[in-house]
C-alpha positions in Angstrom: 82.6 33.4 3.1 83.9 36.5 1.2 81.8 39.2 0.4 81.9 38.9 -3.4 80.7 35.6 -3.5 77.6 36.5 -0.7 76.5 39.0 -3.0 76.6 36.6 -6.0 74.7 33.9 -3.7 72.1 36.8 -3.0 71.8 37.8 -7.3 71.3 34.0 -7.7 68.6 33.0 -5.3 66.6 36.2 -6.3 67.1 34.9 -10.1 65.4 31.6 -8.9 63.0 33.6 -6.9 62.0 35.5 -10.3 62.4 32.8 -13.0 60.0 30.8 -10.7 57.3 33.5 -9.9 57.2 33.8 -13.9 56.2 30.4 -13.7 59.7 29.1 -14.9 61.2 25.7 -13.7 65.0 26.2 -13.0 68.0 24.3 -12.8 71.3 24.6 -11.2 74.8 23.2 -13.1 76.7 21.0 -11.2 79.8 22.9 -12.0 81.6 26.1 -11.1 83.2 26.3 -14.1 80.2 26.8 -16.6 79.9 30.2 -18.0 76.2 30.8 -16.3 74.7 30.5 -13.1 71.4 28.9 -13.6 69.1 26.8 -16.9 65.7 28.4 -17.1 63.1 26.0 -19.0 61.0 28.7 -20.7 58.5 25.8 -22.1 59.9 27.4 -25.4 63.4 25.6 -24.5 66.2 25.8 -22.0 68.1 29.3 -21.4 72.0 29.4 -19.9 71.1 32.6 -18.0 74.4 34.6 -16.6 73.4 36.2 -12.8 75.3 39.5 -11.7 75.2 41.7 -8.7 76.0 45.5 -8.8 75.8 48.0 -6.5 76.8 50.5 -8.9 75.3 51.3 -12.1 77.9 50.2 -14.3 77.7 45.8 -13.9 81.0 43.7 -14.6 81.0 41.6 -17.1 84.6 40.1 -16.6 85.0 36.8 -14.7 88.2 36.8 -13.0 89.6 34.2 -10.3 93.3 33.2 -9.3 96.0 30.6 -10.2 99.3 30.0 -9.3 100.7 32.6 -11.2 98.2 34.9 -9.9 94.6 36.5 -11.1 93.2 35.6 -14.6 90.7 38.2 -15.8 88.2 36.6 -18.6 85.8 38.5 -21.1 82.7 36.2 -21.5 82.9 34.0 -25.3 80.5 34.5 -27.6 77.3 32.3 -27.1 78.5 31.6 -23.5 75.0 32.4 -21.9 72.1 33.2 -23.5 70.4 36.0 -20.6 71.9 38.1 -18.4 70.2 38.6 -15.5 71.5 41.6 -12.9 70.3 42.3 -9.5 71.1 45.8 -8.2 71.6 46.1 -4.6 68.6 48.5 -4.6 66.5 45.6 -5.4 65.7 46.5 -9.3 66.2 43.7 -11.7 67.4 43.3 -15.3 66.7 40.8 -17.9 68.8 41.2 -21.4 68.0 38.4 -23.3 71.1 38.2 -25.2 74.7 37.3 -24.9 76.9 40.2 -24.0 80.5 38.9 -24.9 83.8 40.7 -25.2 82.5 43.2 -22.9 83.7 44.7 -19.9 80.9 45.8 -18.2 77.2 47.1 -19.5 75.3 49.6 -17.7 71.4 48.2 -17.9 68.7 50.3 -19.7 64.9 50.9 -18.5 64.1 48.6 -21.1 65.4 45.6 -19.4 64.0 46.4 -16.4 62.1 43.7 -14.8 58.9 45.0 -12.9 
């Protein structure tokens, strides 16, 4: 398994970990292609919630993978998620409850800091 995609396994299951000590149920898509990582059922409604992994203070917001005429890099669509959650590699988490699209990268704020 490469590195990149360990780190996003890591970001993910300390998503669930979060959502669900919040009392949260959560929901994995079936697909790799969906433009978020997990469904959060807030008991207010369902949430698309984007998960990222940084080890460095600015997070990438790009999605890029490869095709046959090489690598595609994506900004994310408006309305494509609807939180962005970010684990650092330090072990803080981010919660930005709002979709971040035609972005590069974001560099997360106190604010969002999840405690």
């Amino acid at each position: 398994m490469r590195t990149t995609q360990r780190k996003g396994d890591i970001a993910v299951s300390q998503a669930i970990a979060r959502f669900t000590k919040m009392g949260y149920d959560v929901a994995l898509p079936f697909t790799e292609s969906a433009s978020y990582d997990l469904i959060v059922d807030t008991n207010k409604g369902l949430k698309r919630v984007q998960v990222r992994y940084s080890s460095v203070k600015e997070v990438a917001l790009r999605r890029i993978h490869s095709n046959s005429k090489g690598y595609v890099v994506k900004k994310t669509k408006p309305h494509a998620y609807d939180w962005l959650y970010v684990f650092k590699n330090n072990g803080e988490e981010y919660l930005i409850k709002r979709c971040l699209s035609n972005r590069n990268s974001i560099r997360p704020k106190f604010i969002h800091l999840l405690k």
